[in-house]
C-alpha positions in Angstrom: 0.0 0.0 0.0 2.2 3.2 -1.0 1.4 5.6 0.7 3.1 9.3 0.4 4.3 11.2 3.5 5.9 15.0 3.7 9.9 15.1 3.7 9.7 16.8 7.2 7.5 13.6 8.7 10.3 11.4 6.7 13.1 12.8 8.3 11.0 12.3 11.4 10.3 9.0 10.7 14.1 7.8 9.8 15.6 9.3 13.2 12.4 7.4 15.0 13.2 3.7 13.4 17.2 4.4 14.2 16.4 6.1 17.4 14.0 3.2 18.7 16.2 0.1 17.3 13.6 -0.8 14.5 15.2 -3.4 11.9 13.3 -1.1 8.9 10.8 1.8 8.5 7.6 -0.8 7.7 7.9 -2.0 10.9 7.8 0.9 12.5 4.6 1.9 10.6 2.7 -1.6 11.1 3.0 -0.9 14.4 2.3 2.4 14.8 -1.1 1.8 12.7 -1.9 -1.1 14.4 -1.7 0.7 17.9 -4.2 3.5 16.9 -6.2 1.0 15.0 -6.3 -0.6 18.0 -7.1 2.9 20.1 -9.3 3.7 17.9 -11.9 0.6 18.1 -11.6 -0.2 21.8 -12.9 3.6 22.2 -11.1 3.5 25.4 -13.9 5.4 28.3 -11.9 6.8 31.2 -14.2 7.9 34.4 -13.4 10.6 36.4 -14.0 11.1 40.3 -15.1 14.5 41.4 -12.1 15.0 44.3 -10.4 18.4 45.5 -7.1 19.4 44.6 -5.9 18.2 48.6 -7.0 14.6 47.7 -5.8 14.3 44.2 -2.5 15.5 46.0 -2.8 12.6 48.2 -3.8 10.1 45.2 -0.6 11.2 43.5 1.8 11.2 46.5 0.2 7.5 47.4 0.7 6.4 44.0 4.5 7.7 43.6 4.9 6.2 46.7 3.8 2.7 45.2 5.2 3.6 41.7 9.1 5.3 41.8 10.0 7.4 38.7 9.2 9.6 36.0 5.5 10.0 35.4 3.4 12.3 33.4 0.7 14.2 35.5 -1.5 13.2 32.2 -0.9 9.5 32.8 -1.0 9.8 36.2 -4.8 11.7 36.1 -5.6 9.0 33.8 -4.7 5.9 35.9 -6.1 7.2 38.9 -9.6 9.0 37.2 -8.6 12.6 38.0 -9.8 15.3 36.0 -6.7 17.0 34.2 -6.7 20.3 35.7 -7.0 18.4 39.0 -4.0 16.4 38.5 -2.0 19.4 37.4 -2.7 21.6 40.1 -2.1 19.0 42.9 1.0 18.4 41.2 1.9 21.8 41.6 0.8 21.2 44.9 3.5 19.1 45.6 6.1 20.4 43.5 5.4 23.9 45.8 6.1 21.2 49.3 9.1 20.0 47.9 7.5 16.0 47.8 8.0 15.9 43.7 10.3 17.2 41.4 10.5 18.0 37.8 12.9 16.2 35.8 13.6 18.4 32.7 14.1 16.5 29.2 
C-alpha cells in the first residue's frame, strides 16, 4: 500500500526507526497503525472522580509512593480517574512542598 508522506515527517520517521532500534521503517509503521487502530476501536472510556485538589494530592503522592520514577501528571490523572486540571494543580501542589520534582528533558 504506498502511501506518500511529507519530507519533514520522513526525516522524522528515519531518526524514529534508528532512534528506537527498528530493523526497517515498515515495521515501525505496522506498528504504529496497528496501535491506533487498536485505540481507535476499543474507544477506550476513562471515568473521572469529582475530588479536590488536597486529595488528588494525596492520590498522587500515594501512587509515587507505590510507583518510583518519571511519570506524566496526564498519565497519572488517567490511571487514577482525576480530572486533568486536578491532576496538574495537585501536582503543583507538591512540586510547591518539595515531595515531587521536575525532571527536565
Amino acid at each position: 500500500m504506498p502511501v506518500r508522506i511529507p519530507a519533514e515527517l520522513a526525516a522524522k520517521l528515519e531518526m524514529a526507526v534508528s532512534k528506537l532500534h527498528y530493523a526497517s521503517r515498515n515495521e515501525f509503521v505496522r506498528e504504529a497503525i496497528e496501535q491506533h487502530v487498536n485505540d481507535r476501536l476499543e474507544g477506550k472510556m476513562i471515568e473521572v472522580r469529582d475530588v479536590s485538589t488536597k486529595e488528588a494530592a494525596r492520590m498522587i503522592d500515594q501512587h509515587l509512593s507505590k510507583n518510583p520514577g518519571a511519570h506524566y501528571v496526564s498519565e497519572l490523572a488517567e490511571e487514577l480517574g482525576l480530572e486533568l486540571d486536578v491532576a496538574f494543580k495537585a501536582a503543583a501542589t507538591l512540586r510547591a512542598k518539595g515531595m515531587v520534582k521536575v525532571r527536565s528533558r
